[in-house]
Phi, psi and omega in degrees: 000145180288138144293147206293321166306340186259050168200314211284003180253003162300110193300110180238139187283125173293131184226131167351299175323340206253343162322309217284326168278018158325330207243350169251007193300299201288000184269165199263013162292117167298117200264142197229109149252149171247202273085152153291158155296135170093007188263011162094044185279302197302302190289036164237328138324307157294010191246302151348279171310314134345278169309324179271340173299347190241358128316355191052038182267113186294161193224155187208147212230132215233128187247104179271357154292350171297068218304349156277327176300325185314285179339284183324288174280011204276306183299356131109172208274000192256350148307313199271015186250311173309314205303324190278329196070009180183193203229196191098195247249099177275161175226100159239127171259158179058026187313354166316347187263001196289199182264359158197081174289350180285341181284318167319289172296350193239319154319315207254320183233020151260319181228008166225098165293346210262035145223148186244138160254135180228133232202122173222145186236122209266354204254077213278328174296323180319294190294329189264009168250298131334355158210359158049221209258033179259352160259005161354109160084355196268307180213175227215117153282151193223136151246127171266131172250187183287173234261157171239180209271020194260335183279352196249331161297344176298292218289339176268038183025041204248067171276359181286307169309311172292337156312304173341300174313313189287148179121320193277171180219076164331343179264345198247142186287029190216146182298194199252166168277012158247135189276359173194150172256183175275101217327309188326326201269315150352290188297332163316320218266329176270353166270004166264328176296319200273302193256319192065205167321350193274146190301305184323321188263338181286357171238019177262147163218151002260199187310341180273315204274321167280349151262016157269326162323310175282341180272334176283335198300339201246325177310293188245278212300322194284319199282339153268351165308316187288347189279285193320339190192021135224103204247153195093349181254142193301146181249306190301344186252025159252318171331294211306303176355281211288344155280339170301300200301342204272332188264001191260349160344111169108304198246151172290134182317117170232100164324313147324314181270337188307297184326323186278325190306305199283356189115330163255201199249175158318327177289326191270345179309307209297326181312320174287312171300354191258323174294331181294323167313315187291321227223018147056018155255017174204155168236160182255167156189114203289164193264146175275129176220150189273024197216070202338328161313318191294313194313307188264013176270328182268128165358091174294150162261192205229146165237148166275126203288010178189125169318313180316311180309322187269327162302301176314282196308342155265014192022093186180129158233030176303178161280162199299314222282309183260028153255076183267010158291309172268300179017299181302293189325278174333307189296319182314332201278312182296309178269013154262328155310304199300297180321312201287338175288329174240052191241153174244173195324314220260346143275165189229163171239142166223187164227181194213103179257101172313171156286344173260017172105329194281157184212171201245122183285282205245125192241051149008118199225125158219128147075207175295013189264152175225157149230109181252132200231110159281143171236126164255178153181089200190152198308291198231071167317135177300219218170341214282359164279006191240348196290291198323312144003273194284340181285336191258325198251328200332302174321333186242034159283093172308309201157156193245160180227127170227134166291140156188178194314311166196078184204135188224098198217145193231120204233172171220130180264142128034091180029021192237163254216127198225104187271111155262120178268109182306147197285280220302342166293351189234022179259000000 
């Protein structure tokens, strides 16, 4: 267990995420966040912990990789209530590894009110397996991803680019209040694009240390997860997976040829994606259809839940500027996180394909509302891929969005309201 010097004076950066938990510290549900490794879930504990400590709430701060912290809770909360001599505020980190965290956790808020939990896990199958329907109602889930880029100008200290950023609203039919950002921030916003997210690598220098950071994120964490908590499972044909998926960015999953490059069948390409998913280093996003069948009969494509990751697996860290192929890519990948970070209960994400091929990268879907969002990333972008779209669709269209490099223009499709945005408004 930590002692409290050896946290509450650590300096630490404010992540978004603690907005949304806020309104539940005083609720008796054990707040569970998840995540990748290494996406800042223990500093977003210790930063927690930090805030109710100077509320004068004791806090006690728990490892569940520590084979004594184990101990200790594995034997369950009322041993960890003689042990403590009092009640406050726990923090388990990776608590997915005790030997029943559902028992633990159900235990702990059915007969010890005089503990708050607070909780993180890198495993979303770990959990939902361990713990089936038997926490209904027990807890709240949270997902921290890597840092996005209004949280990767905090930790590089660039605030004045990140105030630039405040104000706009992607839900509102209106441009940003600038009609160009500034290169700097440009240059900012592709060295986030390149490295992505993760805390550790936005703050190392110089570049070989941060794409050695990044070759460990896959390297060493995903690959003891996968030892750790799914066993029996192959490591070179998840690898392979998960390097196949990085050329598959942008286009819908076509399961047969991974399969065939790599060698298995279809059933297992899907099985391994479903592990990359669980372990919280890819997404899926399903196609929009007014016909729930169509959804599921048609391919999803996969995003890497961090760019940097997708540099590795495509073994490149050149700058962008001189891949100006991929560029449009990176961005699509960054600003489908960025949307997905800012989604509410009650939205969705989809992608939109015809039968003649043309397609939409993104649809913001709430209630009967549409939002179709093209990603460019290039000054002044055609438009002509949003028509088929707004003709088909035009009744449930709030307004549309295209992404582009540095360009800030408010255009009209066939009566609908067309915002061209600079990408750092929309990562």
């Amino acid at each position: 267990m930590l002692k409290p010097d050896e946290f509450l004076e650590e300096k630490l950066y404010p992540r978004k995420l603690l907005i949304r938990i806020e309104p539940w510290i005083r609720r008796k549900e054990a707040v569970v966040v998840l995540g990748p490794r290494r996406s800042g879930k223990t500093s977003l504990l210790k930063l927690l912990a930090q805030q109710l400590h100077k509320s004068s709430k004791e806090v006690f701060f728990f490892d569940a990789e520590d084979p004594d912290d184990k101990d200790v809770l594995n034997q369950g909360p009322t041993v960890l209530r003689q042990f403590l001599g009092k009640g406050g505020v726990l923090f388990i980190d990776e608590f997915h590894l005790l030997e029943d965290p559902a028992r633990f956790v159900k235990l702990s808020i059915d007969h010890h009110p005089e503990f708050k939990l607070f909780l993180t896990g890198s495993s979303s199958l770990t959990i939902l397996k361990k713990f089936r329907d038997s926490l209904i109602g027990r807890i709240v889930e949270f997902e921290l991803s890597p840092l996005n880029l209004n949280e990767f100008l905090l930790f590089k200290g660039q605030m004045r680019y990140r105030n630039l950023l405040r104000g706009f609203d992607r839900r509102k039919a209106s441009l940003p209040n600038v009609t160009k950002v500034p290169e700097k921030l440009i240059s900012l916003c592709e060295e986030y694009l390149l490295f992505g997210g993760f805390p550790e690598v936005v703050l190392a220098d110089p570049i070989e240390v941060k794409t050695k950071l990044i070759s460990q994120l896959f390297g060493i964490y995903a690959l003891r997860d996968l030892h750790q908590l799914f066993a029996g499972r192959n490591e070179a044909v998840f690898r392979k997976v998960f390097m196949a998926l990085s050329g598959s960015i942008g286009n819908p999953i076509n399961f047969s040829e991974i399969a065939s490059d790599i060698g298995v069948s279809n059933k297992t390409v899907k099985q391994y994606i479903e592990l990359l998913k669980g372990l919280f280093l890819v997404k899926e996003l399903g196609p929009f259809s007014q016909n729930p069948r169509t959804e599921i009969k048609k391919s999803p494509k996969i995003y890497f839940i961090d760019t940097g990751l997708l540099s590795w697996a495509r073994g490149g860290f050149a700058p962008l500027r001189e891949r100006p192929t991929l560029a449009g890519l990176y961005a699509e990948n960054a600003v489908f996180m960025g949307f997905q970070g800012t989604l509410r209960p009650e939205e969705r994400l989809f992608y939109w394909r015809s039968k003649t091929g043309t397609e939409i990268d993104l649809i913001w879907s709430s209630g009967q509302k549409v939002i179709p969002v093209e990603v460019k990333y290039r000054e002044r972008p055609s438009l002509r891929q949003l028509l088929p779209f707004i003709r088909r669709y035009k009744n449930q269209i709030e307004h549309c969005i295209c992404s582009t490099r540095n360009h800030s223009e408010l255009r009209q499709i066939d009566g609908i309201k067309v915002l061209l945005v600079p990408a750092p408004f929309l990562i």
